[in-house]
C-alpha positions as CSV (number, residue, x, y, z in Angstrom):
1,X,65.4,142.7,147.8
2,X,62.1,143.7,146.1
3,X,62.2,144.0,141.9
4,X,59.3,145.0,140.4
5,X,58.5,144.7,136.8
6,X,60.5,141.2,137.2
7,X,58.6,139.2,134.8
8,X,61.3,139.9,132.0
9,X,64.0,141.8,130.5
10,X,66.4,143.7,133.1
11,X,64.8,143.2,135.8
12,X,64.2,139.4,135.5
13,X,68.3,139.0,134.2
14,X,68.3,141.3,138.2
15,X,66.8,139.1,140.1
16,X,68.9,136.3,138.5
17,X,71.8,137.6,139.5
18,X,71.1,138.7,143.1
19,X,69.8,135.7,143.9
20,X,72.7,133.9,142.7
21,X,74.6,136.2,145.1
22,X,72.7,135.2,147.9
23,X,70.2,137.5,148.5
24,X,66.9,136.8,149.3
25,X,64.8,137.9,145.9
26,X,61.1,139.1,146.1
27,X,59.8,139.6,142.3
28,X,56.9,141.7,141.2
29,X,54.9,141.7,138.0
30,X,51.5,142.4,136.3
31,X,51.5,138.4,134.6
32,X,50.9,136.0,137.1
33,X,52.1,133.0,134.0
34,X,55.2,134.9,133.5
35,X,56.0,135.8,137.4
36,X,55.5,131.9,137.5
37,X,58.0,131.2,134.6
38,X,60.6,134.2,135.9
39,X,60.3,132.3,139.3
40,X,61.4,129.1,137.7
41,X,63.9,131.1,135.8
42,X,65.7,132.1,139.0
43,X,65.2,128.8,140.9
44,X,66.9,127.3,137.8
45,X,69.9,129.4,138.5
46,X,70.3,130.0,142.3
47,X,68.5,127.0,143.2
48,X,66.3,129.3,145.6
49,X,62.7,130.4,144.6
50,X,61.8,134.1,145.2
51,X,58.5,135.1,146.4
52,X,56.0,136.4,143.8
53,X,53.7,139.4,144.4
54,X,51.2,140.5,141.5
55,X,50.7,144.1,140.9
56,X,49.1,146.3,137.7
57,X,50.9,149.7,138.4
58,X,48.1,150.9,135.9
59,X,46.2,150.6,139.1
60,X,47.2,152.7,142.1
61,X,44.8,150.2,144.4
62,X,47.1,147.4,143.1
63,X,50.1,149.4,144.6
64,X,48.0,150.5,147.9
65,X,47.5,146.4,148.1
66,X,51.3,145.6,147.0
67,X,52.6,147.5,149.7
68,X,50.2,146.4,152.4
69,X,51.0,142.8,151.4
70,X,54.7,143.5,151.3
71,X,54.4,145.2,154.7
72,X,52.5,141.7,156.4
73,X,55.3,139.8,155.2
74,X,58.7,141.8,155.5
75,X,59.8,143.7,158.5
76,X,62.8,145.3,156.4
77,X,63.4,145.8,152.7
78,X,67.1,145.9,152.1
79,X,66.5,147.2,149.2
80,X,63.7,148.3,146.8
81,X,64.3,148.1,143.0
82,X,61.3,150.4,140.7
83,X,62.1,148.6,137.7
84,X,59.0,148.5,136.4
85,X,58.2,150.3,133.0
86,X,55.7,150.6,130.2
87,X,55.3,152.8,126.7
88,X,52.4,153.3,125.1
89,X,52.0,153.2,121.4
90,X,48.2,155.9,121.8
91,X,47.6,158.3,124.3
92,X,46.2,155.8,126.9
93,X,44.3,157.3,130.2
94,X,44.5,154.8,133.4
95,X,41.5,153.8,135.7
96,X,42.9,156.8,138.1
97,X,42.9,159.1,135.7
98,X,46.7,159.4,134.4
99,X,48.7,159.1,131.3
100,X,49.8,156.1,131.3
101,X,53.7,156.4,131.0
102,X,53.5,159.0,133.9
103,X,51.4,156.9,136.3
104,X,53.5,153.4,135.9
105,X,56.6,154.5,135.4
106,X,56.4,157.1,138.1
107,X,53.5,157.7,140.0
108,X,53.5,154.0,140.9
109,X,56.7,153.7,141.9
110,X,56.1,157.1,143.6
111,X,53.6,155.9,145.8
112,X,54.8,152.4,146.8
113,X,58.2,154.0,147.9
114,X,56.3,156.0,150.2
115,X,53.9,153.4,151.6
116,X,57.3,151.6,152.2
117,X,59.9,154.1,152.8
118,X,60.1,153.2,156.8
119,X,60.9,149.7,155.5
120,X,63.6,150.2,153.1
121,X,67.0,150.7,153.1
122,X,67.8,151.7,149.9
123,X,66.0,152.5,146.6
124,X,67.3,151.9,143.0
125,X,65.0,153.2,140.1
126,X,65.5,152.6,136.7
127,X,65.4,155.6,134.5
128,X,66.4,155.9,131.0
129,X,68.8,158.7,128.8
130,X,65.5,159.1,127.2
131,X,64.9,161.4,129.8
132,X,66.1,163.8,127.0
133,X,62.8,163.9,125.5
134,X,61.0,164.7,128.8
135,X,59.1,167.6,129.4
136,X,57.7,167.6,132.6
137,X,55.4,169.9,134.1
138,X,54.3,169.4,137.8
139,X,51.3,171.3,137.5
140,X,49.9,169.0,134.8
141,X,50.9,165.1,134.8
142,X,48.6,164.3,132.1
143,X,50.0,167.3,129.3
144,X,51.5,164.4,127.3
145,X,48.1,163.6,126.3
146,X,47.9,166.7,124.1
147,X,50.2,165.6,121.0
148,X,50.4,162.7,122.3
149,X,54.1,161.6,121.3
150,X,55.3,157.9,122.6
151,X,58.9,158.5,123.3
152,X,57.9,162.2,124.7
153,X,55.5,160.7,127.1
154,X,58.2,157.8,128.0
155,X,60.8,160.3,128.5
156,X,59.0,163.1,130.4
157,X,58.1,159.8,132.7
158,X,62.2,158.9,132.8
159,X,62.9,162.5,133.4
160,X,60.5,162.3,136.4
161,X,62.5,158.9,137.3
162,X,65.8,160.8,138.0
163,X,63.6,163.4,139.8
164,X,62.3,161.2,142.2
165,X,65.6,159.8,143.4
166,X,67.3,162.9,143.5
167,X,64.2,164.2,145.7
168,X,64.0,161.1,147.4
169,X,67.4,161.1,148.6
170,X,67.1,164.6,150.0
171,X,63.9,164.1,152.5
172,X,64.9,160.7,153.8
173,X,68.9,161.1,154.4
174,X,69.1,157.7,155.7
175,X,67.8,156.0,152.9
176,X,69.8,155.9,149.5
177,X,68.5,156.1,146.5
178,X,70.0,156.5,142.7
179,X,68.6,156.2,139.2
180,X,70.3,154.8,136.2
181,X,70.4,154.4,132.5
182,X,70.6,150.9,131.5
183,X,71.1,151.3,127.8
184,X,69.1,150.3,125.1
185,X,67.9,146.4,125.9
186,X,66.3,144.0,123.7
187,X,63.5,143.4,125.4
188,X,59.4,142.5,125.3
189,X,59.2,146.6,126.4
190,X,57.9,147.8,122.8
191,X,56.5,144.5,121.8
192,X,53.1,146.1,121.2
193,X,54.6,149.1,119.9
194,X,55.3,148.8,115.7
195,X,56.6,152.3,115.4
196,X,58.9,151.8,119.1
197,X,60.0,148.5,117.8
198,X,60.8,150.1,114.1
199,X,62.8,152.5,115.1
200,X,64.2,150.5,117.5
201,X,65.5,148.2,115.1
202,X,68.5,150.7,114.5
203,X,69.8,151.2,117.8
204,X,72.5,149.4,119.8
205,X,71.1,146.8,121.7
206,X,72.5,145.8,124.9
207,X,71.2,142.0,126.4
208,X,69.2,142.3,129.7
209,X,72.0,141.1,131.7
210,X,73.8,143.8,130.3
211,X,71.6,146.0,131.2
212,X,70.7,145.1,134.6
213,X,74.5,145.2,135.3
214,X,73.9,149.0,137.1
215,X,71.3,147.9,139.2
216,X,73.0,145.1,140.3
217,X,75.6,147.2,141.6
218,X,73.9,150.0,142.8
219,X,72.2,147.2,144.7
220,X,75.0,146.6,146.4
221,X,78.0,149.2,146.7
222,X,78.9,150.6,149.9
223,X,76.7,153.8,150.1
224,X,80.3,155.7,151.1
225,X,81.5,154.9,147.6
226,X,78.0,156.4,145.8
227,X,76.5,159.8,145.2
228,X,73.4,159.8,147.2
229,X,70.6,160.8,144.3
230,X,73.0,160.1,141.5
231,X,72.1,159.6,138.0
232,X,74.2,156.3,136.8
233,X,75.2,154.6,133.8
234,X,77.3,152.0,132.9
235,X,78.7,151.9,136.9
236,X,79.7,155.2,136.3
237,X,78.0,158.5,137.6
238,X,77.0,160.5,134.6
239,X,75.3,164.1,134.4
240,X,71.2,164.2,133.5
241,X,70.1,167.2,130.8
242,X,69.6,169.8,133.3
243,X,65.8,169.2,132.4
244,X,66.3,166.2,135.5
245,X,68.5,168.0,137.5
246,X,66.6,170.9,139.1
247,X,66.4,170.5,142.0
248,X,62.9,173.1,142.5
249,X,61.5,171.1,139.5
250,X,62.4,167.7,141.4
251,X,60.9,169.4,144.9
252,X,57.7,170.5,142.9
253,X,57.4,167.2,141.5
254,X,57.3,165.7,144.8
255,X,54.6,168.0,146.1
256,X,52.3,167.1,142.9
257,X,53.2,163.6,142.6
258,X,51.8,163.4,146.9
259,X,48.7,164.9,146.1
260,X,48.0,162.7,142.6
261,X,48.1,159.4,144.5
262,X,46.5,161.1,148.0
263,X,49.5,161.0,150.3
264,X,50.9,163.2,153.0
């Protein structure tokens, strides 16, 4: 099982966890010191140590090199986890060219599924009830950066998150793939972020193990007992705002998101 954005929060406590079940447990972050020290944190607890892969998914090449390194060393990827997240505090414009939200959060994750998708049996992608903030449009990726807003940029990148899966699940039949909320997590997510972390402050927290609890299971439920590109939260299937259920505006996305990171 591949987690990305593994480093920390839910999807270290994910990797914990499945590896203590006995899966094999490939972790992905941006840190090489705190892949190291998330390594250590699962070897502490399963008594097996994961495989580490650096990647910046502010950096499409990083993801074009993930996936080719992932490719040399696995034959099949049981499943893939998009865990990976980031919120920026200023209207921040990546080395490709994207908001920032919208390219790691989605447009990563977007492309490395694809570079992979003959690999991988099933695809989990963390999303967020933010998604209620989102306002997507497919023929511009980078409108956030007009008024730029933190949590509308975050959430029109979340909205995009229970898009993809939805989409995902309708081109390639025989792979999988769900989204899910895992609830507000005390985490290192808005650590850079005074006015995230401020507000923030107010909410009810959830720990990360908490919150990775819906990945682990959607990691691992009979596909029979699932809604192929179902929004989850909680172990529970749960209705998006109709904002992240249409399924033109999911299909539309697709087509932009292709040509944004130049694939077929």
């Amino acid at each position: 099982m591949v987690v990305t954005g593994a480093s920390s929060g839910i999807g270290l406590a994910a990797a914990v966890h499945l590896a203590c079940r006995g899966d094999q447990v490939v972790l992905v972050g941006r840190d090489p010191a705190r892949l190291q020290a998330a390594a250590e944190r699962v070897r502490e607890n399963s008594g097996a140590r994961p495989e580490l892969f650096r990647a910046d998914f502010a950096i499409l090449d990083d993801v074009r090199r993930l996936a080719e390194q992932l490719r040399a060393a696995y034959d099949r990827i049981d499943v893939l986890a998009n865990n990976a997240g980031a919120i920026a505090l200023q209207p921040l414009r990546t080395v490709d060219g994207f908001e920032m939200s919208i390219q790691a959060n989605h447009l990563a994750p977007f492309l490395l599924t694809n570079l992979l998708a003959d690999r991988v049996g099933r695809i989990v992608v963390t999303a967020s009830g933010a998604h209620r903030f989102g306002a997507l449009d497919p023929d511009d990726l980078n409108k956030s950066l007009r008024a730029y807003r933190p949590m509308g940029a975050y959430g029109t990148s979340k909205q995009a998150n229970i898009l993809f899966a939805a989409e995902a699940a309708r081109r390639w039949p025989d792979v999988p793939a769900y989204s899910f909320h895992p609830g507000v997590v005390r985490t290192r997510f808005a650590n850079d972020s005074r006015l995230v972390a401020f507000g923030m402050r107010f909410m009810p927290f959830r720990s990360p193990e908490k919150g990775a609890e819906t990945l682990v299971w959607l990691a691992n439920q009979e596909p029979a007992r699932l809604i192929d590109g179902g929004y989850y939260a909680d172990r529970r299937p749960r209705r998006p705002f109709r904002k992240a259920a249409d399924p033109q505006l999911a299909a539309r996305l697709w087509e932009a998101s292709a040509k944004a990171v130049g694939i077929d």
